[in-house]
LOTIBA-475941 format. One record per atom (N, C-alpha, C): x, y, z; chain; atom name. Coordinates in steps of 0.1 Angstrom, whole numbers. Layout:
# residues N
+-------+-------+-------+---+----+
|     X |     Y |     Z | c |  a |
+-------+-------+-------+---+----+
|     X |     Y |     Z | A | CA |
...
+-------+-------+-------+---+----+
This chain:
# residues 152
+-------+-------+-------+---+----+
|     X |     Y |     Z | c |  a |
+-------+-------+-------+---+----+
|   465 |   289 |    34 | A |  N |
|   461 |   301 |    41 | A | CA |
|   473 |   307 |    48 | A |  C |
|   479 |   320 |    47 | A |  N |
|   489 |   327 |    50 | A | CA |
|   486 |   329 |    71 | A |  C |
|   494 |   327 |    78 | A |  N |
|   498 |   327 |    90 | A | CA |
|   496 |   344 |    94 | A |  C |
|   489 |   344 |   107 | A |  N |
|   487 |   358 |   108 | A | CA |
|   503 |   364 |   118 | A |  C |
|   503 |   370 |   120 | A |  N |
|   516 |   375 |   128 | A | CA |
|   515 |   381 |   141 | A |  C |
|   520 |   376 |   153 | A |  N |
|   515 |   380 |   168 | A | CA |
|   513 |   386 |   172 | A |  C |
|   529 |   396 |   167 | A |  N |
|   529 |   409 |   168 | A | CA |
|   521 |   418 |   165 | A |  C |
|   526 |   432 |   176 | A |  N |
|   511 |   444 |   170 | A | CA |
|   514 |   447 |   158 | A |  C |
|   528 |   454 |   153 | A |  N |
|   530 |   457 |   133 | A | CA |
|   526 |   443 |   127 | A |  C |
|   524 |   447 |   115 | A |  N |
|   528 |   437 |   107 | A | CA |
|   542 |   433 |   103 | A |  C |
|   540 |   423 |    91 | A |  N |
|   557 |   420 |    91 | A | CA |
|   551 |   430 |    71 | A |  C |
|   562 |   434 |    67 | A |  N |
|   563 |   440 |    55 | A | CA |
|   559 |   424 |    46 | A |  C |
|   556 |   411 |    46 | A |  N |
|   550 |   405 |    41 | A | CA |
|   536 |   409 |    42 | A |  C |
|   531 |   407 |    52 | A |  N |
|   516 |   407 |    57 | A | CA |
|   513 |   421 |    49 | A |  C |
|   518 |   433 |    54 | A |  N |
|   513 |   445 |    46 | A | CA |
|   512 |   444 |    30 | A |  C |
|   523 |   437 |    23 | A |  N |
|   524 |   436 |     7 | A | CA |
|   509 |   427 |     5 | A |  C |
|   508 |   411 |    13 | A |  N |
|   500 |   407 |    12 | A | CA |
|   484 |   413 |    12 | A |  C |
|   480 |   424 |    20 | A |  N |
|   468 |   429 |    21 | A | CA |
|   464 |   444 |    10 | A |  C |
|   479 |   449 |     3 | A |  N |
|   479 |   455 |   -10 | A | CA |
|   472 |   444 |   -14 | A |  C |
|   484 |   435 |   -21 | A |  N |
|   479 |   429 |   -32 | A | CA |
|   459 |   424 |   -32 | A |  C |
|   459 |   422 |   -19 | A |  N |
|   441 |   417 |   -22 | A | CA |
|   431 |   426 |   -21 | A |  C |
|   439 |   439 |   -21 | A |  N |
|   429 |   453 |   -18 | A | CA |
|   419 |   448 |   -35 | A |  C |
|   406 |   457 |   -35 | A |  N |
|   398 |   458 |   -45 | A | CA |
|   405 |   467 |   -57 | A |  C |
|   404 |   479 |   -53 | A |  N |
|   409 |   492 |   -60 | A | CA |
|   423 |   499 |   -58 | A |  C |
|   430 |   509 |   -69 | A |  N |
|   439 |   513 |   -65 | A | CA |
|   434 |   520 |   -50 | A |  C |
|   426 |   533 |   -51 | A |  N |
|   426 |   538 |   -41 | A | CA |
|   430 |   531 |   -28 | A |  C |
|   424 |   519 |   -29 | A |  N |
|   424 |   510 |   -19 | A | CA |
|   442 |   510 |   -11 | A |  C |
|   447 |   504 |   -21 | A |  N |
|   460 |   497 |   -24 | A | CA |
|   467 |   510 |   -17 | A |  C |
|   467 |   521 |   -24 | A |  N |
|   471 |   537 |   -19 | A | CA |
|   470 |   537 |    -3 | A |  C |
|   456 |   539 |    -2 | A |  N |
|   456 |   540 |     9 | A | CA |
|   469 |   531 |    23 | A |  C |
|   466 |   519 |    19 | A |  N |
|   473 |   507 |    26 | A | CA |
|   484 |   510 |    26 | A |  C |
|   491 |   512 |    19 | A |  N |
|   501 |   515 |    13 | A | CA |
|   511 |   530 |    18 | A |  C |
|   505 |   539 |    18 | A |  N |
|   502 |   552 |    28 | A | CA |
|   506 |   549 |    43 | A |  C |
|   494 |   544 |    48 | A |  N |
|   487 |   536 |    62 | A | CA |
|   503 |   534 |    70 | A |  C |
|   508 |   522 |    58 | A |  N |
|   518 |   513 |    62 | A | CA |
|   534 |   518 |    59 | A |  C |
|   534 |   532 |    56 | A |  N |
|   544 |   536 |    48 | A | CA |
|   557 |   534 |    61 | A |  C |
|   567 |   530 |    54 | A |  N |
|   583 |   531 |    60 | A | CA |
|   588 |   529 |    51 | A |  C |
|   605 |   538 |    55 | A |  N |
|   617 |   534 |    53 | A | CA |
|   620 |   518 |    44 | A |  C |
|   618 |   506 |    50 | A |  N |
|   618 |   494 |    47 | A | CA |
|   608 |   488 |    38 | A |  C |
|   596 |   495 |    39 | A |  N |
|   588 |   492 |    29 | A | CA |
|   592 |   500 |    14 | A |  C |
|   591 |   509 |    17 | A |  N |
|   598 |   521 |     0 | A | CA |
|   607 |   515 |    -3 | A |  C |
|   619 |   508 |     3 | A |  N |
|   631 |   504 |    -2 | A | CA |
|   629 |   492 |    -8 | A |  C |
|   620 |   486 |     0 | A |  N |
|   617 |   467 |    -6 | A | CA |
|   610 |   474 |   -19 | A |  C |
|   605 |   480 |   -22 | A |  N |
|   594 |   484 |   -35 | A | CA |
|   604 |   489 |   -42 | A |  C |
|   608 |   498 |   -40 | A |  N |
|   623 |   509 |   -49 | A | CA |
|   634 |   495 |   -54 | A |  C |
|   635 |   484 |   -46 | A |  N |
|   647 |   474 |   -51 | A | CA |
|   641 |   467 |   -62 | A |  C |
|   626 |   466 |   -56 | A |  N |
|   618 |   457 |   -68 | A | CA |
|   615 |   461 |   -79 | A |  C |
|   611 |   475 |   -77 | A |  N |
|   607 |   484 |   -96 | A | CA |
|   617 |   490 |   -98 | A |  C |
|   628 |   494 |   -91 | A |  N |
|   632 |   503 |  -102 | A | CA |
|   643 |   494 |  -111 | A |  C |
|   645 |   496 |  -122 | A |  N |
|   653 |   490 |  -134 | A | CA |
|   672 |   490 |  -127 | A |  C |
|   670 |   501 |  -124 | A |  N |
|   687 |   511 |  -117 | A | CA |
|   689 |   502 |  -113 | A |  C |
|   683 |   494 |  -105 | A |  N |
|   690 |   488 |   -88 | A | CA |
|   690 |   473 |   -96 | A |  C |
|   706 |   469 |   -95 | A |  N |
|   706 |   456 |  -100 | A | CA |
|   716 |   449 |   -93 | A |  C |
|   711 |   434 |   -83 | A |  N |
|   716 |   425 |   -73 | A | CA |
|   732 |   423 |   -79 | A |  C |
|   737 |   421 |   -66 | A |  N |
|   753 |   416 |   -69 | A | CA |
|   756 |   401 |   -66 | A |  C |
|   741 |   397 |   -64 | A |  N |
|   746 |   381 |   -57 | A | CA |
|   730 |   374 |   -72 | A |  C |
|   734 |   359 |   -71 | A |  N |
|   731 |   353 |   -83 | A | CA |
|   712 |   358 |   -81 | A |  C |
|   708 |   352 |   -96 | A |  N |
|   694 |   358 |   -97 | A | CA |
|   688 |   341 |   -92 | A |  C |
|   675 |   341 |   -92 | A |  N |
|   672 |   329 |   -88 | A | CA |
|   667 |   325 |   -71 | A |  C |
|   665 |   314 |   -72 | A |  N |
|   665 |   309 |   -58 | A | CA |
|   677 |   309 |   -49 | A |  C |
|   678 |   312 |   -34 | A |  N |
|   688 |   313 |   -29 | A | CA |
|   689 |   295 |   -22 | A |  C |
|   699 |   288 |   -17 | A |  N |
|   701 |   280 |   -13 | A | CA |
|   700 |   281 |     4 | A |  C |
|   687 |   287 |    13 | A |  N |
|   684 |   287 |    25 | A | CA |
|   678 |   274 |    30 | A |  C |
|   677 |   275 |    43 | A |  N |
|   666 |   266 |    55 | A | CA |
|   658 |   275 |    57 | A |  C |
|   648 |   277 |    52 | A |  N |
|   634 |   287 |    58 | A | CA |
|   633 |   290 |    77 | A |  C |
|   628 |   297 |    80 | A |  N |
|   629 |   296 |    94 | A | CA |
|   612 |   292 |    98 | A |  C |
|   611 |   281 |   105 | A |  N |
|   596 |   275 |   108 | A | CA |
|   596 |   281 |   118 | A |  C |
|   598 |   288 |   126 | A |  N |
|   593 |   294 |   134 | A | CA |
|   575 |   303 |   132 | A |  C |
|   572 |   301 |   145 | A |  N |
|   556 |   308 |   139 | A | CA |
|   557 |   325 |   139 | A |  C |
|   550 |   328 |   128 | A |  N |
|   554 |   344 |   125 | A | CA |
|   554 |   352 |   137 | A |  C |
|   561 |   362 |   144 | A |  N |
|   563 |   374 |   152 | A | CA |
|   568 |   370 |   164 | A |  C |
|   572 |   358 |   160 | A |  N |
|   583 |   349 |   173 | A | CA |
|   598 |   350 |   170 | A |  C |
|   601 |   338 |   167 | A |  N |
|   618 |   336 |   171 | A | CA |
|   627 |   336 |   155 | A |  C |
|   621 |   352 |   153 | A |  N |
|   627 |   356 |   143 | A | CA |
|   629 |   370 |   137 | A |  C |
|   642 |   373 |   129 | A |  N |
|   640 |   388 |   129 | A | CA |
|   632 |   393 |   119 | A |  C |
|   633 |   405 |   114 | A |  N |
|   620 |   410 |   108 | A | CA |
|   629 |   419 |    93 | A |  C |
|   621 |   418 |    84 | A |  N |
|   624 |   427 |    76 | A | CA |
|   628 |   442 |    76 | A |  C |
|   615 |   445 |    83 | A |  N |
|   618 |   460 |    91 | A | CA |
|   630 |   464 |    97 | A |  C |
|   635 |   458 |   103 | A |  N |
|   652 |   460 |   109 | A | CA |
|   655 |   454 |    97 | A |  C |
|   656 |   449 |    93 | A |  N |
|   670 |   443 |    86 | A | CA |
|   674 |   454 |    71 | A |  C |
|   659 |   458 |    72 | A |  N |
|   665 |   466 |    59 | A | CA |
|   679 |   473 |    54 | A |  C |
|   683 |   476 |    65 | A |  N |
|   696 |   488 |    62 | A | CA |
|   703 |   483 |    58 | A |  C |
|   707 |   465 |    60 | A |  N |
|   715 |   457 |    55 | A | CA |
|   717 |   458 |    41 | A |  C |
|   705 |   454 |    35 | A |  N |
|   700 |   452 |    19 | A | CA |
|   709 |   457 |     8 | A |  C |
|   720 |   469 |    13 | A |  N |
|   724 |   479 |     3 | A | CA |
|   738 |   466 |    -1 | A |  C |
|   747 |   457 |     7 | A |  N |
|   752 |   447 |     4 | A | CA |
|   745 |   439 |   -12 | A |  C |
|   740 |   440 |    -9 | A |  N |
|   738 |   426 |   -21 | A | CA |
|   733 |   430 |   -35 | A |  C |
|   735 |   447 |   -35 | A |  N |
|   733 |   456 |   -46 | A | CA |
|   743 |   461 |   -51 | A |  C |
|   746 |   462 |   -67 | A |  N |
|   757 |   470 |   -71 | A | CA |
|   753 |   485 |   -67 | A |  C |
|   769 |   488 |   -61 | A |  N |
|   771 |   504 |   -55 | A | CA |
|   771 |   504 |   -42 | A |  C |
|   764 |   493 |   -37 | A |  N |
|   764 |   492 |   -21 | A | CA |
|   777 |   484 |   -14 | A |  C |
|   782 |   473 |   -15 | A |  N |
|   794 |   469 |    -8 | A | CA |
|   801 |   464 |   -17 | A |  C |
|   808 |   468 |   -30 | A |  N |
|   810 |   461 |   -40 | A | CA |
|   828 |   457 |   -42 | A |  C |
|   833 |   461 |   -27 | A |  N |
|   849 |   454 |   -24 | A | CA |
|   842 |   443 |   -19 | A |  C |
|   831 |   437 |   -11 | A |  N |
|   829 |   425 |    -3 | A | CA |
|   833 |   408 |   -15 | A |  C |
|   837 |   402 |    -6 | A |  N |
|   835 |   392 |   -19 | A | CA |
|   827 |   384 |   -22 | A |  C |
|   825 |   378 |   -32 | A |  N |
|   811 |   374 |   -38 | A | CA |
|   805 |   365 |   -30 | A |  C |
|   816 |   355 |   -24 | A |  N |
|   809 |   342 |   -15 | A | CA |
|   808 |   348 |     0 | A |  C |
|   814 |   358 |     5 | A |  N |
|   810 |   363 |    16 | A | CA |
|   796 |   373 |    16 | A |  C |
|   793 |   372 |     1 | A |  N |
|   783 |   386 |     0 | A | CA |
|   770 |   372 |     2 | A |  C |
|   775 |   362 |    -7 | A |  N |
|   763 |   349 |    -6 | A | CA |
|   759 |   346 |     7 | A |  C |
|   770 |   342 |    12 | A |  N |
|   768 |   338 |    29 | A | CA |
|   757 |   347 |    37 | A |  C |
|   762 |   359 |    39 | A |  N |
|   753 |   371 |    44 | A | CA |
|   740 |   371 |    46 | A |  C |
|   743 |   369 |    23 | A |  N |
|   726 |   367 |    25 | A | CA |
|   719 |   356 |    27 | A |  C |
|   724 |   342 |    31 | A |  N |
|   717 |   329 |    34 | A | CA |
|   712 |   331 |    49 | A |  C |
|   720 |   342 |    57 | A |  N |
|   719 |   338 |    70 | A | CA |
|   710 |   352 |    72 | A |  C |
|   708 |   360 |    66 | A |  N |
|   699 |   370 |    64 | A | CA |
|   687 |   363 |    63 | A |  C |
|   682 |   357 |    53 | A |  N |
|   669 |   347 |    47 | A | CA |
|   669 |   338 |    62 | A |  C |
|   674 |   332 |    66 | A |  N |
|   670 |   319 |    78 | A | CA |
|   672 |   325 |    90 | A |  C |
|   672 |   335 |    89 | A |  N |
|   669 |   346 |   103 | A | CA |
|   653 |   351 |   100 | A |  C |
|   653 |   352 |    91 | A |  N |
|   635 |   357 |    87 | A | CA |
|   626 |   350 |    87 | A |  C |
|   614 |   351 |    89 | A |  N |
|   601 |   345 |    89 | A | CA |
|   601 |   337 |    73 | A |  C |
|   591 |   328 |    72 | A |  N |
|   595 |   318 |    59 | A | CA |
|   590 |   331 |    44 | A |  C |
|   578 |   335 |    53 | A |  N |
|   572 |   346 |    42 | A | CA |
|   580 |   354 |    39 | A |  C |
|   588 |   361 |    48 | A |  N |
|   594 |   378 |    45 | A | CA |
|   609 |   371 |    36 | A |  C |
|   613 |   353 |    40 | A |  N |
|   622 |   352 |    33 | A | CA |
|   623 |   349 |    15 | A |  C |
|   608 |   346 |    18 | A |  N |
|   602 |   343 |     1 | A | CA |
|   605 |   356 |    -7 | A |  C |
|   594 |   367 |     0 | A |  N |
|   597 |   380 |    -2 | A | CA |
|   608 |   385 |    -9 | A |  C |
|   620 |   386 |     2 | A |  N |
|   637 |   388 |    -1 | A | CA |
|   641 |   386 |   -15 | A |  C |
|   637 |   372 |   -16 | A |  N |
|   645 |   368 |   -26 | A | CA |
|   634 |   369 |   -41 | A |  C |
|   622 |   372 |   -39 | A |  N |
|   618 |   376 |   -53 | A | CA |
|   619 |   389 |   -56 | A |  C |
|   623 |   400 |   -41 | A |  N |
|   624 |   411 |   -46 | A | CA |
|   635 |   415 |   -49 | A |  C |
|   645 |   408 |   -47 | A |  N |
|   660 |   411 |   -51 | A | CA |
|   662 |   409 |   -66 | A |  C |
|   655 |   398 |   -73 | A |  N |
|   654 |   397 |   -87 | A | CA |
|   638 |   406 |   -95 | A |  C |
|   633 |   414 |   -86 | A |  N |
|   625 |   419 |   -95 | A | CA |
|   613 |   414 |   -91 | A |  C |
|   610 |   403 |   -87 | A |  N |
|   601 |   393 |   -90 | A | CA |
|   587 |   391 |   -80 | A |  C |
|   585 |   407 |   -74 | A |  N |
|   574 |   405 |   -63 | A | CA |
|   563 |   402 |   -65 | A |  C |
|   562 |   407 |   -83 | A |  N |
|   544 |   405 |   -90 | A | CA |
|   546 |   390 |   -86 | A |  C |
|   555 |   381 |   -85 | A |  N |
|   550 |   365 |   -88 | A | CA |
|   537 |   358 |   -77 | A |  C |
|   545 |   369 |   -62 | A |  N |
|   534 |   361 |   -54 | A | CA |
|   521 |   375 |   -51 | A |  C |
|   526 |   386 |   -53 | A |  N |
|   518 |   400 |   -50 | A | CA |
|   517 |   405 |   -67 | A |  C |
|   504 |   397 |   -68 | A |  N |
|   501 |   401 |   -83 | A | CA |
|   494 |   416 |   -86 | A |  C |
|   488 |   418 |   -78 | A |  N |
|   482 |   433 |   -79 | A | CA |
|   488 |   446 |   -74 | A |  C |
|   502 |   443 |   -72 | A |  N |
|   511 |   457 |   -69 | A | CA |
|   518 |   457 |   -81 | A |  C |
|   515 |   471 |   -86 | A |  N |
|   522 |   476 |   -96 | A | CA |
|   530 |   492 |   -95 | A |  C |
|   542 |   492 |  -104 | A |  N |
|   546 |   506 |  -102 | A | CA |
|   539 |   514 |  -102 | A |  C |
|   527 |   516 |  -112 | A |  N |
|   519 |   526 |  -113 | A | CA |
|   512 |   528 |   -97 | A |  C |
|   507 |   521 |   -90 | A |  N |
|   500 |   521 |   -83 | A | CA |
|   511 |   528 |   -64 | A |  C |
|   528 |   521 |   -65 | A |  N |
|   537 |   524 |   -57 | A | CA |
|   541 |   538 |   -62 | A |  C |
|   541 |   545 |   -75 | A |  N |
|   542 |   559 |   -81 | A | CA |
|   531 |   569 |   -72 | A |  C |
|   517 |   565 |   -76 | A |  N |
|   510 |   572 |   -70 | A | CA |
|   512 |   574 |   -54 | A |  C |
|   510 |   564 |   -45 | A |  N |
|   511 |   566 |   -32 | A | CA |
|   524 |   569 |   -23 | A |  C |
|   537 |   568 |   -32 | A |  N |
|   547 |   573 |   -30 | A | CA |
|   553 |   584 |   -40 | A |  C |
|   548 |   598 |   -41 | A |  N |
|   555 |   604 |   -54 | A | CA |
|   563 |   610 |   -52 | A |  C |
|   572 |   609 |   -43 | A |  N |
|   581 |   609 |   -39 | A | CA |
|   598 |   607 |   -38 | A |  C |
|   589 |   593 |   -45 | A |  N |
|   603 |   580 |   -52 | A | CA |
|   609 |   584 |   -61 | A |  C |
|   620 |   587 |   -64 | A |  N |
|   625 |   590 |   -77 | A | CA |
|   630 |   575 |   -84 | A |  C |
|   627 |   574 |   -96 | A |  N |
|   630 |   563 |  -103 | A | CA |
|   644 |   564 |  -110 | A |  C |
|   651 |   554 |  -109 | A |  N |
|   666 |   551 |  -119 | A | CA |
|   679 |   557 |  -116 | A |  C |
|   688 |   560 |  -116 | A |  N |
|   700 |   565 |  -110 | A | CA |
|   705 |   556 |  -103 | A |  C |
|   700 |   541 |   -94 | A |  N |
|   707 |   537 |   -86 | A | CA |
|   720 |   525 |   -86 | A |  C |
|   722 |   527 |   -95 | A |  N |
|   730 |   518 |   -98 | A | CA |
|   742 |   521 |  -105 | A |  C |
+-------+-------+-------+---+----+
C-alpha cells in the first residue's frame, strides 16, 4: 500500500498514482487538468514523446532510495524538474558522461523512494510499467497543447 504524503500538494508520484486508478478517461483528464504543472507536462512529454532520448544509460540506475517518510526530508520532483534537461540529448551535451551519471544518482537519493522509481522509468520511457492506465492518448487530450516530436 503506497504512503500518503504530509504535505498539502502532492508529490507528482501521488498525482500519476491517482490518474492511473481513475475509472474513465474523463476521469484521468480531469485529474490530470486539476494537477496540471510545468513538472508534470515535462515528466509526461520525456515519457511519450519518441524525440526526447536520455543521454545517461537505459535501465536501472545504481542509487540508495531515500527512506525518508514522504513530504519530509526530501526534495521533490516539482523543483527538481528544471534540472531534467541534463540527462537528455540537446540539453547539456558538453557535460561528461560520468559527471552526467553522478548528478543523476544524487538527484534520485534526494527524492522520495516513489518520485525516484518514477525518474528512472520515465527517463527510459517506461511509466506504463508501474502507471498502467496513463496513456498518450489520454495526456493528448488533457494537454492539447503539447506538441509532439522535435525534441531531440
Amino acid at each position: 500500500m503506497a504512503t500518503t504524503n504530509s504535505s498539502a500538494r502532492l508529490l507528482l508520484s501521488e498525482i500519476l498514482r491517482k490518474v492511473s486508478n481513475a475509472k474513465t478517461k474523463a476521469e484521468k483528464i480531469k485529474l490530470l487538468r486539476t494537477h496540471n504543472s510545468p513538472a508534470l507536462r515535462q515528466l509526461l512529454i520525456i515519457n511519450f514523446d519518441d524525440s526526447v532520448v536520455a543521454s545517461v544509460p537505459e535501465g536501472d540506475v545504481p542509487y540508495t532510495p531515500n527512506d525518508a517518510p514522504l513530504g519530509t526530508d526530501h526534495t521533490r520532483l516539482e523543483h527538481e524538474y528544471k534540472g531534467l534537461y541534463r540527462f537528455f540529448k540537446g540539453g547539456a551535451d558538453k557535460l561528461p558522461g560520468m559527471k552526467r551519471e553522478s548528478m543523476l544518482v544524487q538527484m534520485l537519493e534526494g527524492l522520495s523512494a516513489e518520485e525516484a522509481e518514477l525518474l528512472v522509468l520515465v527517463k527510459d520511457g517506461q511509466m506504463s510499467k508501474k502507471y498502467k492506465r496513463i496513456t498518450k492518448s489520454v495526456i493528448s487530450e488533457a494537454f492539447p497543447n503539447i506538441e509532439w516530436g522535435g525534441r531531440s
